[in-house]
PDB file of N, CA, C and O in Angstrom, chain B, residues numbered from 101:
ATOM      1  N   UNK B 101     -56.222  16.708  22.708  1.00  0.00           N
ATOM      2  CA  UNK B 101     -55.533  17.980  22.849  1.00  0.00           C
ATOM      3  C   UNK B 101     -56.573  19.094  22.857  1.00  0.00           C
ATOM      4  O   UNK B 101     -57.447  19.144  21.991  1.00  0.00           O
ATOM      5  N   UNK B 102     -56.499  19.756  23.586  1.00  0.00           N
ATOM      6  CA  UNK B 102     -57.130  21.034  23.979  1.00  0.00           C
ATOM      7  C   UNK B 102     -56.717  21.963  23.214  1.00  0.00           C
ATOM      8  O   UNK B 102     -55.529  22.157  22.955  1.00  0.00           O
ATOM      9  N   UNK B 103     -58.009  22.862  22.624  1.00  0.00           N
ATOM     10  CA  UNK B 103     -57.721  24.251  22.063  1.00  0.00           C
ATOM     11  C   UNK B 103     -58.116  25.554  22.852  1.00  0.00           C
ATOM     12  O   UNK B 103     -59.137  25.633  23.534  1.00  0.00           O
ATOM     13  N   UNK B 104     -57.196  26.571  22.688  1.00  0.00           N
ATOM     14  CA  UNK B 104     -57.652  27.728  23.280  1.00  0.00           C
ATOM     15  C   UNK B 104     -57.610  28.635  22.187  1.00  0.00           C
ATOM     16  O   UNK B 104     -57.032  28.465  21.113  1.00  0.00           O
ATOM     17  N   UNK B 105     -58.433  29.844  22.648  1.00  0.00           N
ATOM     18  CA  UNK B 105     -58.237  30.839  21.294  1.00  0.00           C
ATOM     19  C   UNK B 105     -57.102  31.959  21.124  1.00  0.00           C
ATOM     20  O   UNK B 105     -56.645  32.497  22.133  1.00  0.00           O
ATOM     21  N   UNK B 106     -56.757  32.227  20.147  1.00  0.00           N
ATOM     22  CA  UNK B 106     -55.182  32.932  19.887  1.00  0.00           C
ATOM     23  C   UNK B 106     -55.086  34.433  20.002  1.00  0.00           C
ATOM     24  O   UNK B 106     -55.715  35.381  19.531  1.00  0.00           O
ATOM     25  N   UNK B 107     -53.847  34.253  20.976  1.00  0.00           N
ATOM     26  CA  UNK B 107     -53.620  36.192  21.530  1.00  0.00           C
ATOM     27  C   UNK B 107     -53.775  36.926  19.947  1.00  0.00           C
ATOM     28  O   UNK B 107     -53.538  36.611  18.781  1.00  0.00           O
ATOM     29  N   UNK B 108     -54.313  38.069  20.683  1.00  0.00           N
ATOM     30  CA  UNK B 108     -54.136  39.252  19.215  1.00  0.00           C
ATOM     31  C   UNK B 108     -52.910  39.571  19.178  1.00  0.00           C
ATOM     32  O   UNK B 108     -52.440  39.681  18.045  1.00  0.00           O
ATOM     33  N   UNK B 109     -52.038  39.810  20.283  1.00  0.00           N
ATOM     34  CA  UNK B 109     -51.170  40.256  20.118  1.00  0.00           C
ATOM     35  C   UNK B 109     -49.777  39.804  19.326  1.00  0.00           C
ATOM     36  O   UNK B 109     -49.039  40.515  18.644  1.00  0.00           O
ATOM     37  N   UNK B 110     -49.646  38.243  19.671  1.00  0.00           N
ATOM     38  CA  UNK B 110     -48.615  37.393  19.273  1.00  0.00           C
ATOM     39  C   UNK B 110     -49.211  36.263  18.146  1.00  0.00           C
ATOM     40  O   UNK B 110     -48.392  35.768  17.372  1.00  0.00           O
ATOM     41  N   UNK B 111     -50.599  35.867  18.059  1.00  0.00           N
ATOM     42  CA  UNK B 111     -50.610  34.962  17.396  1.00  0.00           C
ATOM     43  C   UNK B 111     -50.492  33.651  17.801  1.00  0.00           C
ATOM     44  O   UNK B 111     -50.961  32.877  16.967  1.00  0.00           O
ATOM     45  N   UNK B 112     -50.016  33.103  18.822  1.00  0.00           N
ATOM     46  CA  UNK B 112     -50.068  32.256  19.425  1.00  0.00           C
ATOM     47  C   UNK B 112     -51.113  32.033  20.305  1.00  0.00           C
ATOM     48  O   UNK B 112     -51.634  32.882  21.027  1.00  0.00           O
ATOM     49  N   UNK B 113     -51.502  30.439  20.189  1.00  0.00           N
ATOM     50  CA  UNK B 113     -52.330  30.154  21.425  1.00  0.00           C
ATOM     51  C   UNK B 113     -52.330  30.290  22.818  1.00  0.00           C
ATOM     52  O   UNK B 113     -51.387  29.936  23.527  1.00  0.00           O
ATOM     53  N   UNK B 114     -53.473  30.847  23.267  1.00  0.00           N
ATOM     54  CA  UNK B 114     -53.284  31.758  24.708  1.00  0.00           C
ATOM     55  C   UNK B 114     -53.432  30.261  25.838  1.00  0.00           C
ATOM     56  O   UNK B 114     -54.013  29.177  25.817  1.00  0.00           O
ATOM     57  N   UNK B 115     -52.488  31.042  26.785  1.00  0.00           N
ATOM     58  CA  UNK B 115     -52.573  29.775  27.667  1.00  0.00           C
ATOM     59  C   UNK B 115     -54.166  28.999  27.910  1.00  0.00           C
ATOM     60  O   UNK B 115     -55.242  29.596  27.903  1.00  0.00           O
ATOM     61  N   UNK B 116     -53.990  27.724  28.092  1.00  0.00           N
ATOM     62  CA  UNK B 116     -55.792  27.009  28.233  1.00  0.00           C
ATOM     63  C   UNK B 116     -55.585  26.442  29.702  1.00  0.00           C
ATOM     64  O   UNK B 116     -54.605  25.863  30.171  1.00  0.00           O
ATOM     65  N   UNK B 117     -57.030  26.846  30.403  1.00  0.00           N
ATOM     66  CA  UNK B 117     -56.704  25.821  31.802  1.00  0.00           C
ATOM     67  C   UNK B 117     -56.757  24.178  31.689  1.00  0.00           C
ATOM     68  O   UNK B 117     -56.661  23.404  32.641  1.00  0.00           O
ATOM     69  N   UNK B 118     -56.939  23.812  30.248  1.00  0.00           N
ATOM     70  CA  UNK B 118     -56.875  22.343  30.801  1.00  0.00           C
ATOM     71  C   UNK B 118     -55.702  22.356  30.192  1.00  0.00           C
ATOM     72  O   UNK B 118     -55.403  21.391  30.895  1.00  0.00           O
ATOM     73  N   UNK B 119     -54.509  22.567  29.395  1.00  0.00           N
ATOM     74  CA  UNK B 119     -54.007  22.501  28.740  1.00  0.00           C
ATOM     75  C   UNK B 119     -52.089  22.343  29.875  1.00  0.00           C
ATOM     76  O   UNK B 119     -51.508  21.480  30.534  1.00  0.00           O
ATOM     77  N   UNK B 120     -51.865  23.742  29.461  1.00  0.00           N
ATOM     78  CA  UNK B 120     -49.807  23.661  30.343  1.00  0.00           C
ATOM     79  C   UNK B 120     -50.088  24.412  31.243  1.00  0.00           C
ATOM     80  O   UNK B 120     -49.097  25.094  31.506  1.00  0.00           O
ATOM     81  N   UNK B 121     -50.939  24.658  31.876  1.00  0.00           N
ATOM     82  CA  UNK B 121     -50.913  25.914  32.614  1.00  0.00           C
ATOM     83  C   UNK B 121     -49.491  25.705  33.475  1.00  0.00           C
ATOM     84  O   UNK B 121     -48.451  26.340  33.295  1.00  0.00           O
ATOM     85  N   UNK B 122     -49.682  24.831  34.287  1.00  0.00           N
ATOM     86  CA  UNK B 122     -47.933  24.376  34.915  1.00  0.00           C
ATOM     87  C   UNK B 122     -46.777  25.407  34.170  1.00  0.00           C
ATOM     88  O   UNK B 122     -46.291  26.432  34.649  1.00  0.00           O
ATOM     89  N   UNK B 123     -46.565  24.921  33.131  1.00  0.00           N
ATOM     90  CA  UNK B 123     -45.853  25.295  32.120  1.00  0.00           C
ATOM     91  C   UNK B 123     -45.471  26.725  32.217  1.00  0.00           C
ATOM     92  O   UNK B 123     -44.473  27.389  32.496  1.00  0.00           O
ATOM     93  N   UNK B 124     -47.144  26.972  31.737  1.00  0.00           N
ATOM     94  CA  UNK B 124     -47.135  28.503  31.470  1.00  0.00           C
ATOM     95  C   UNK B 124     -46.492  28.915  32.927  1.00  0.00           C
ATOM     96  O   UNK B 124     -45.271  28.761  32.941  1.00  0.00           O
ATOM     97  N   UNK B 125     -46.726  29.121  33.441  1.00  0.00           N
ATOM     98  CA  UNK B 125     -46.813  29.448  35.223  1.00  0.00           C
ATOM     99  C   UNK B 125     -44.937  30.191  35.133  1.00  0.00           C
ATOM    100  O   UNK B 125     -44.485  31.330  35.249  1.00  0.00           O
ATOM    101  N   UNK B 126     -44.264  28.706  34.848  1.00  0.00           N
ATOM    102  CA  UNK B 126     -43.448  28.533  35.248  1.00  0.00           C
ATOM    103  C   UNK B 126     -42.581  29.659  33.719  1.00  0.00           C
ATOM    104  O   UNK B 126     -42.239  30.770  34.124  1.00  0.00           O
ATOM    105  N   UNK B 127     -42.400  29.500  32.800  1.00  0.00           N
ATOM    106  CA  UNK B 127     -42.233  30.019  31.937  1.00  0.00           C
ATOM    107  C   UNK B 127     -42.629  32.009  31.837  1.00  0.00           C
ATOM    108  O   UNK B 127     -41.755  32.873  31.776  1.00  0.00           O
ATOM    109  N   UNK B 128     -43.640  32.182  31.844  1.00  0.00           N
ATOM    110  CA  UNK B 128     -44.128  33.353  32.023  1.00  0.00           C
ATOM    111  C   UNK B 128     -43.176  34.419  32.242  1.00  0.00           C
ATOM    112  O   UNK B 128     -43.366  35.391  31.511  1.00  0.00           O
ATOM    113  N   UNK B 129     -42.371  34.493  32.908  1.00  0.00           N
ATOM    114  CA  UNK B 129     -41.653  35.823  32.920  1.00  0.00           C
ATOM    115  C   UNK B 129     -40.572  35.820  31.861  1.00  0.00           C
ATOM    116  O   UNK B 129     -40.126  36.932  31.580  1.00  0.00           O
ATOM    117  N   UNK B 130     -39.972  34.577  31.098  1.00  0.00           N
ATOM    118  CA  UNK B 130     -39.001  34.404  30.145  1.00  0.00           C
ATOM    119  C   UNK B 130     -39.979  34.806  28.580  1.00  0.00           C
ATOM    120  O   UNK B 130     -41.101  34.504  28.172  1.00  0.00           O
ATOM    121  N   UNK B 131     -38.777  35.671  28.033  1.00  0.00           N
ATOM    122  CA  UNK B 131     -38.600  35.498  26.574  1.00  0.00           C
ATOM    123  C   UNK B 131     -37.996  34.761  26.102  1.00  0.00           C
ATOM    124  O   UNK B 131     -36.897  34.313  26.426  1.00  0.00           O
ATOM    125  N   UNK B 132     -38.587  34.558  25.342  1.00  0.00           N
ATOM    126  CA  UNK B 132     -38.179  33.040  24.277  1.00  0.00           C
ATOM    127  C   UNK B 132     -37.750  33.639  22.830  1.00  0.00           C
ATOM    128  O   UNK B 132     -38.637  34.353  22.364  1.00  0.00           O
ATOM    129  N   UNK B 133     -36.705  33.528  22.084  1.00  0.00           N
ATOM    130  CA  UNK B 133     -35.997  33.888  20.854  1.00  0.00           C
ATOM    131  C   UNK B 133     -35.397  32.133  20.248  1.00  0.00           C
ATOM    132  O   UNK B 133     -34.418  31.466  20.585  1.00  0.00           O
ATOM    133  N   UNK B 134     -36.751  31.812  19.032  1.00  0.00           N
ATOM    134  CA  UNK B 134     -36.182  30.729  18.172  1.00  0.00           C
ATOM    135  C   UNK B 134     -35.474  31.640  16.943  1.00  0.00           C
ATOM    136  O   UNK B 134     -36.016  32.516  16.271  1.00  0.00           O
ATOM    137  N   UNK B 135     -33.838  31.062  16.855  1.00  0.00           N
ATOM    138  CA  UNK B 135     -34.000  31.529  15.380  1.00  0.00           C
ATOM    139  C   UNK B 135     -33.267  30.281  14.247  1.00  0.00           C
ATOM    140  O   UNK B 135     -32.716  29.273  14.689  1.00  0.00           O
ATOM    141  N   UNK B 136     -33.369  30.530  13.012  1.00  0.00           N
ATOM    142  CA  UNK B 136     -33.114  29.653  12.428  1.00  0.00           C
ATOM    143  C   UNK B 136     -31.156  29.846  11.939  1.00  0.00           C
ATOM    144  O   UNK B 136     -30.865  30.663  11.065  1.00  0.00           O
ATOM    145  N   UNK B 137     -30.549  29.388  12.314  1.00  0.00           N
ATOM    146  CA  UNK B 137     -29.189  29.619  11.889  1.00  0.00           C
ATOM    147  C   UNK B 137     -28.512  28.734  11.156  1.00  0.00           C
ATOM    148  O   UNK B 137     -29.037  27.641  11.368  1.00  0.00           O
ATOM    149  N   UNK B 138     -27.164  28.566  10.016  1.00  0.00           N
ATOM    150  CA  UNK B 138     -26.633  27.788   9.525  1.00  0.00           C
ATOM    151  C   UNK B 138     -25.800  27.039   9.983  1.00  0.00           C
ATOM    152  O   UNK B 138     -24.740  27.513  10.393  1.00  0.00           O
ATOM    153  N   UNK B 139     -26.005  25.902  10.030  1.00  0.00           N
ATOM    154  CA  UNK B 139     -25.000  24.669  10.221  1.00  0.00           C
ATOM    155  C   UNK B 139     -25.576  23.308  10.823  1.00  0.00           C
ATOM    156  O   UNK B 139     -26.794  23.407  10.671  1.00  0.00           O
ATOM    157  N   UNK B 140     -25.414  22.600  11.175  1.00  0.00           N
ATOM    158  CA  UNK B 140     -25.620  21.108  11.550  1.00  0.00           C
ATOM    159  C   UNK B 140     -26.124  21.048  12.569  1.00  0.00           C
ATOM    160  O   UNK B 140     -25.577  21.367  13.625  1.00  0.00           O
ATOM    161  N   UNK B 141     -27.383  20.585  12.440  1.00  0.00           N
ATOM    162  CA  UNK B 141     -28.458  20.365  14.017  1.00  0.00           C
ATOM    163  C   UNK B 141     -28.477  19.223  14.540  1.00  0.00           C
ATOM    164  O   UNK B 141     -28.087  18.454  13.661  1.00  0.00           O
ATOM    165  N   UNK B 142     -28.670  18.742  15.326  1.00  0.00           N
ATOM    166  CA  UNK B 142     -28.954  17.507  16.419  1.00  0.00           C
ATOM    167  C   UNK B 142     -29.324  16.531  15.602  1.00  0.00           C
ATOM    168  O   UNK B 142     -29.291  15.372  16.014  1.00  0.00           O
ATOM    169  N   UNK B 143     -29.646  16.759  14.596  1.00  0.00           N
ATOM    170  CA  UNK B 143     -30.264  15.243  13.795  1.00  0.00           C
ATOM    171  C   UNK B 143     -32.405  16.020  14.091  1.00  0.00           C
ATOM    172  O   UNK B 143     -33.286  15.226  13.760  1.00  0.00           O
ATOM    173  N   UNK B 144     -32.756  17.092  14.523  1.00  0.00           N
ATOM    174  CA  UNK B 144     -34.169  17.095  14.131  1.00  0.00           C
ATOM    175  C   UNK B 144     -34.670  17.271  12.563  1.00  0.00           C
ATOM    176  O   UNK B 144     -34.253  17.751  11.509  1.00  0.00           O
ATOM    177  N   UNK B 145     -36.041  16.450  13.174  1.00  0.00           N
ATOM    178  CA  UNK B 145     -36.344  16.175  11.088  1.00  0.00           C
ATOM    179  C   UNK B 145     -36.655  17.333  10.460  1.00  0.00           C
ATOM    180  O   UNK B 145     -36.768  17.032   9.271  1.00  0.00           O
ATOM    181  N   UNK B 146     -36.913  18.824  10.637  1.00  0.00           N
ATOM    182  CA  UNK B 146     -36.889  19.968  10.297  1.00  0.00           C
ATOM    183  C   UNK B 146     -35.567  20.677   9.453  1.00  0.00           C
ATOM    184  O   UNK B 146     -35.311  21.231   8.384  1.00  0.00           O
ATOM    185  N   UNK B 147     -34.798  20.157  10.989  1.00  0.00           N
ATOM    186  CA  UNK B 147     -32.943  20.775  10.685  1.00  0.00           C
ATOM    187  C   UNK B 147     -32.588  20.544   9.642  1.00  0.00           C
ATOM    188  O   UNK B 147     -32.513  21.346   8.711  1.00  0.00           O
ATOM    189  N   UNK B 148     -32.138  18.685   9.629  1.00  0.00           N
ATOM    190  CA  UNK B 148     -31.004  18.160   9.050  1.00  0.00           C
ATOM    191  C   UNK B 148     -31.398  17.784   7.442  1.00  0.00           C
ATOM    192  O   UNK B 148     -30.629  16.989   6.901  1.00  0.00           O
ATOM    193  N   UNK B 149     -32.079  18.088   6.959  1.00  0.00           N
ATOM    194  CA  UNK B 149     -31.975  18.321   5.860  1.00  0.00           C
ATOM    195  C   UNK B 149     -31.527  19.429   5.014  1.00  0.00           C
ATOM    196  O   UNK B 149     -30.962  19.236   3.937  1.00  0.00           O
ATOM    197  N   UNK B 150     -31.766  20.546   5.478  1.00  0.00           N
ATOM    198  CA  UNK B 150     -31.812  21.897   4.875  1.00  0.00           C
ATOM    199  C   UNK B 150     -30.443  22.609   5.256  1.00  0.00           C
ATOM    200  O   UNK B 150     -30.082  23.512   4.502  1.00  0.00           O
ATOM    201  N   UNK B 151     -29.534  22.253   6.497  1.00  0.00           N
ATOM    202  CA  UNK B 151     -28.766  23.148   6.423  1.00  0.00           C
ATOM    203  C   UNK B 151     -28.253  23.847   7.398  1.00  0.00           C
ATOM    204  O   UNK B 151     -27.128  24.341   7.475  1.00  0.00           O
ATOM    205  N   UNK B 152     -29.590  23.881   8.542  1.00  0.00           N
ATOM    206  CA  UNK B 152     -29.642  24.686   9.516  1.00  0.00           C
ATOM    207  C   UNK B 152     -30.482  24.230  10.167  1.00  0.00           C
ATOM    208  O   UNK B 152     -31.375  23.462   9.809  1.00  0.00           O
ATOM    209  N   UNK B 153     -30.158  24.904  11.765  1.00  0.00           N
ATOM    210  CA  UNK B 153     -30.499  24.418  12.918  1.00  0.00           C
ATOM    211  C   UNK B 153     -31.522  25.300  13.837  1.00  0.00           C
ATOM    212  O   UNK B 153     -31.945  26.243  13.168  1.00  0.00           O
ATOM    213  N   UNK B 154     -31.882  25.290  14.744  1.00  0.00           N
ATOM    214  CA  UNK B 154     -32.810  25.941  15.468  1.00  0.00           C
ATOM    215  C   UNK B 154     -31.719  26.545  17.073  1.00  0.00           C
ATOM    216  O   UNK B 154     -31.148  25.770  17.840  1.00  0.00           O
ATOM    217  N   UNK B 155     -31.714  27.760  17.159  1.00  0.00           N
ATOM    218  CA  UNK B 155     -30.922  28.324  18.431  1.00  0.00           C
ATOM    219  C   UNK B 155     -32.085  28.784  18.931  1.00  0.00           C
ATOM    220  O   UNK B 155     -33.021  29.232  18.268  1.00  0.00           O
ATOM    221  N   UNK B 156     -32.016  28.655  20.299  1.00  0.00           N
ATOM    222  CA  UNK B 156     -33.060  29.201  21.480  1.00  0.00           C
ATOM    223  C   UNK B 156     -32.214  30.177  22.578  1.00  0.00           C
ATOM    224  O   UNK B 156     -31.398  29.704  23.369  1.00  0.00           O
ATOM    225  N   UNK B 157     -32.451  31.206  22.518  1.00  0.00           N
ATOM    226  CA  UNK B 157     -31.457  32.657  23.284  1.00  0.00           C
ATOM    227  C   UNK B 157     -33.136  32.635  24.183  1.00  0.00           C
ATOM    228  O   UNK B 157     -34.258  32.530  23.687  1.00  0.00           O
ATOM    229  N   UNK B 158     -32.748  32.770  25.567  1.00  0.00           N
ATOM    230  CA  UNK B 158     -34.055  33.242  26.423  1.00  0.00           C
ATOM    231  C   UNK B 158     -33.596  34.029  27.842  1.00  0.00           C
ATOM    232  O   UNK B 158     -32.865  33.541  28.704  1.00  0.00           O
ATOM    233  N   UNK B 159     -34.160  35.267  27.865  1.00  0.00           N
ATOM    234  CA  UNK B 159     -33.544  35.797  29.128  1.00  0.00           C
ATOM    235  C   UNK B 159     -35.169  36.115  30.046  1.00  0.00           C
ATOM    236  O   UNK B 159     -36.262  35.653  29.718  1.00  0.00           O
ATOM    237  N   UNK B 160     -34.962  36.773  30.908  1.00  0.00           N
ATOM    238  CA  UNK B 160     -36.132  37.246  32.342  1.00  0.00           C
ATOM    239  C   UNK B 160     -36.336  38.320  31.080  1.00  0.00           C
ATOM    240  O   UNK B 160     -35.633  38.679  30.135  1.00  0.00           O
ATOM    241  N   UNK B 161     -37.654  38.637  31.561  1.00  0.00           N
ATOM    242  CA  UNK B 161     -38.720  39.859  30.957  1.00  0.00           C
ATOM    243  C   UNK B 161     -37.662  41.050  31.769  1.00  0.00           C
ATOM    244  O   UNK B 161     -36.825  40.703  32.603  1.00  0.00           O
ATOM    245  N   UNK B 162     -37.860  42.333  31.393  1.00  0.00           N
ATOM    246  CA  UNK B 162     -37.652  43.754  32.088  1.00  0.00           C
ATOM    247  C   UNK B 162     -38.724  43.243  33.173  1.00  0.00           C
ATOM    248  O   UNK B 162     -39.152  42.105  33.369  1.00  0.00           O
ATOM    249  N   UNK B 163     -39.108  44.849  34.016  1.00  0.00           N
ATOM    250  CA  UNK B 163     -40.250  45.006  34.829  1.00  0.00           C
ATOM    251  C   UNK B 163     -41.286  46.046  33.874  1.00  0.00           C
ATOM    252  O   UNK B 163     -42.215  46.735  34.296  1.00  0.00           O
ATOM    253  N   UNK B 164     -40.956  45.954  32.919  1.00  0.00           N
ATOM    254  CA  UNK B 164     -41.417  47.167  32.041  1.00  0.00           C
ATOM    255  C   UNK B 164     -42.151  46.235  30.972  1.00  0.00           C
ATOM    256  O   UNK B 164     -43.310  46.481  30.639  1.00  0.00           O
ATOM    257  N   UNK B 165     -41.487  45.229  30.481  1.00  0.00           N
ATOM    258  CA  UNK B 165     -41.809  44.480  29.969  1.00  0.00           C
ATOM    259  C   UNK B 165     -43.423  43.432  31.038  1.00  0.00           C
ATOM    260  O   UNK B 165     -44.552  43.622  30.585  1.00  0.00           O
ATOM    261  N   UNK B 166     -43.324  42.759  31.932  1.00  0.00           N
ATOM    262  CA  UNK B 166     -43.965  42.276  32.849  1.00  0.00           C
ATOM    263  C   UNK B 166     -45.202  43.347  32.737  1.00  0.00           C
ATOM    264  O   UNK B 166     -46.229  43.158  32.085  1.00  0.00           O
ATOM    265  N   UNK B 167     -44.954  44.269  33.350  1.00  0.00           N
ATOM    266  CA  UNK B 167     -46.118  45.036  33.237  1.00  0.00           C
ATOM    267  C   UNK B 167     -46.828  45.038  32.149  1.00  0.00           C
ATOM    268  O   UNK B 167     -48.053  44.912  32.158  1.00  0.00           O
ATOM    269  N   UNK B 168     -46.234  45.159  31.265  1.00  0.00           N
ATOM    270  CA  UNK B 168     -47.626  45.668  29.646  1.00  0.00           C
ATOM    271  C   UNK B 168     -47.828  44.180  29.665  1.00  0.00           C
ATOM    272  O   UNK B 168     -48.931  44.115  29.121  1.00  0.00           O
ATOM    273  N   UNK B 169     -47.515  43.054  29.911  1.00  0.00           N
ATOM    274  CA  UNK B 169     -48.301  41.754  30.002  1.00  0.00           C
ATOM    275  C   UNK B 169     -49.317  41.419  31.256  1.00  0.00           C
ATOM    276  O   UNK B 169     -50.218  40.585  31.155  1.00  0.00           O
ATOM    277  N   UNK B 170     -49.043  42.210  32.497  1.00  0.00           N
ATOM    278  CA  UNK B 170     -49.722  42.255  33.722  1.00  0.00           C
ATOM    279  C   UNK B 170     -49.090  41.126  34.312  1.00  0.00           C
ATOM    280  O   UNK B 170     -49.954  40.260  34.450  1.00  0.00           O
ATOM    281  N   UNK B 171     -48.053  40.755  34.699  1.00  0.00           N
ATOM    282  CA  UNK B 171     -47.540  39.627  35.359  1.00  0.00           C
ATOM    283  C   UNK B 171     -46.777  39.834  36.337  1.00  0.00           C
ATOM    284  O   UNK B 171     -45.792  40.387  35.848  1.00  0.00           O
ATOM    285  N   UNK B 172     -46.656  39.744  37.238  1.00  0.00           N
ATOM    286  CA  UNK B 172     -46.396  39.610  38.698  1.00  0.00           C
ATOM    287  C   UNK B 172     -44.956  39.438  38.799  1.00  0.00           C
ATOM    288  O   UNK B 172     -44.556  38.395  38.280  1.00  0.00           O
ATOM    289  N   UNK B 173     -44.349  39.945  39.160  1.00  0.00           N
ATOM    290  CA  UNK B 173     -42.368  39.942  38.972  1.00  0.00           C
ATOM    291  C   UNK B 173     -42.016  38.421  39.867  1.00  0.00           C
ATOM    292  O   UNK B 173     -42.383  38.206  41.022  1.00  0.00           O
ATOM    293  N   UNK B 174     -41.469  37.771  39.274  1.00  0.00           N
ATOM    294  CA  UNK B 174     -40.630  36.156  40.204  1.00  0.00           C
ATOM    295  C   UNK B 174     -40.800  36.255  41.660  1.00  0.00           C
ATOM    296  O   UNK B 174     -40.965  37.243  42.375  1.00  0.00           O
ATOM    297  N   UNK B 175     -40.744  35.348  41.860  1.00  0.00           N
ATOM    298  CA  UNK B 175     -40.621  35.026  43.143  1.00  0.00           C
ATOM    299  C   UNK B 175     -39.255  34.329  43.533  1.00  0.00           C
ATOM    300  O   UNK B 175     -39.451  33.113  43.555  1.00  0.00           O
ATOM    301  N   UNK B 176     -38.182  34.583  43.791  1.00  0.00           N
ATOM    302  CA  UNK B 176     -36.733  33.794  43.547  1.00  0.00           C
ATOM    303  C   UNK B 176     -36.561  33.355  45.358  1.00  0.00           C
ATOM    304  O   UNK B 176     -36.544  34.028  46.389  1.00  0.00           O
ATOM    305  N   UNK B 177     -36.443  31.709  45.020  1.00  0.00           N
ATOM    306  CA  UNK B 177     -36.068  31.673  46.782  1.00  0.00           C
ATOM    307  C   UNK B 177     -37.628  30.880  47.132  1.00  0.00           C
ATOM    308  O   UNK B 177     -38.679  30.780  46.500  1.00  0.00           O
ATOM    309  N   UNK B 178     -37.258  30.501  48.185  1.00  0.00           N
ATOM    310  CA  UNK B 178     -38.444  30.673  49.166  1.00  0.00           C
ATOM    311  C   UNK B 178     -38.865  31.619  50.610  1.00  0.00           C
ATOM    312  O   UNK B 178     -38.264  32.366  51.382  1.00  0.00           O
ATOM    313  N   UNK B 179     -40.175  31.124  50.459  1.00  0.00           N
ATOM    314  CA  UNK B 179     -40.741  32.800  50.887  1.00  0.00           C
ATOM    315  C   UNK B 179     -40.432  31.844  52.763  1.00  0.00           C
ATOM    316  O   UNK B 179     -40.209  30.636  52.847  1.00  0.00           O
ATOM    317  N   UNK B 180     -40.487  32.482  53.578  1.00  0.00           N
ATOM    318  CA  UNK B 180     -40.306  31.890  54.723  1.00  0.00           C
ATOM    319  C   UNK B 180     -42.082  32.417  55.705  1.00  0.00           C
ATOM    320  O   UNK B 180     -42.705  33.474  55.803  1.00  0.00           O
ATOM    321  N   UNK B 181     -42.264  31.177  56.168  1.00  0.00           N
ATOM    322  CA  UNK B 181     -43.402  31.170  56.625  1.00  0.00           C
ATOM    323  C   UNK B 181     -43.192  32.521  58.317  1.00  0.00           C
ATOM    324  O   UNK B 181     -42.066  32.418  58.803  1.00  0.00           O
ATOM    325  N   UNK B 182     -43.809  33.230  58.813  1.00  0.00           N
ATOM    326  CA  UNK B 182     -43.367  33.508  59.818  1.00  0.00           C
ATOM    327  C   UNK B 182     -44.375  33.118  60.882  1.00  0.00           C
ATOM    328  O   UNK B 182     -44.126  33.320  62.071  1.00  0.00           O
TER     329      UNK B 182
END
């Protein structure tokens, strides 16, 4: 497993080229919201002991948002060759 070194901003490890870049690519314009909520999870070994489960809410960035990251707005569709 590959290490990269961690955004200032978030704390998280910054994308690595040997690493998801795919991933990242594809992901990149979504926010991601884990939160921890009460009641009965899937059976993960984190969850099901304690109580509570893990919810994932994720929508598209603004264009406002995109920008202060420098990222390039979707591409939806395909582009047609002319």
């Amino acid at each position: 497993m590959s290490t990269s070194p961690t955004s200032r901003s978030t704390g998280c490890p910054a994308p690595s080229p040997s690493g998801c870049r795919s991933l990242y690519a594809y992901w990149k314009h979504t926010h991601l919201t884990v939160d921890v909520v009460r009641g009965r999870g899937s059976g993960f070994s984190v969850e099901a002991p304690e109580g509570v489960r893990f919810l994932i809410r994720s929508r598209l960035m603004t264009d406002e948002e995109l920008a202060a990251f420098d990222i390039e707005p979707a591409v939806v569709g395909r582009r047609r060759a002319d």
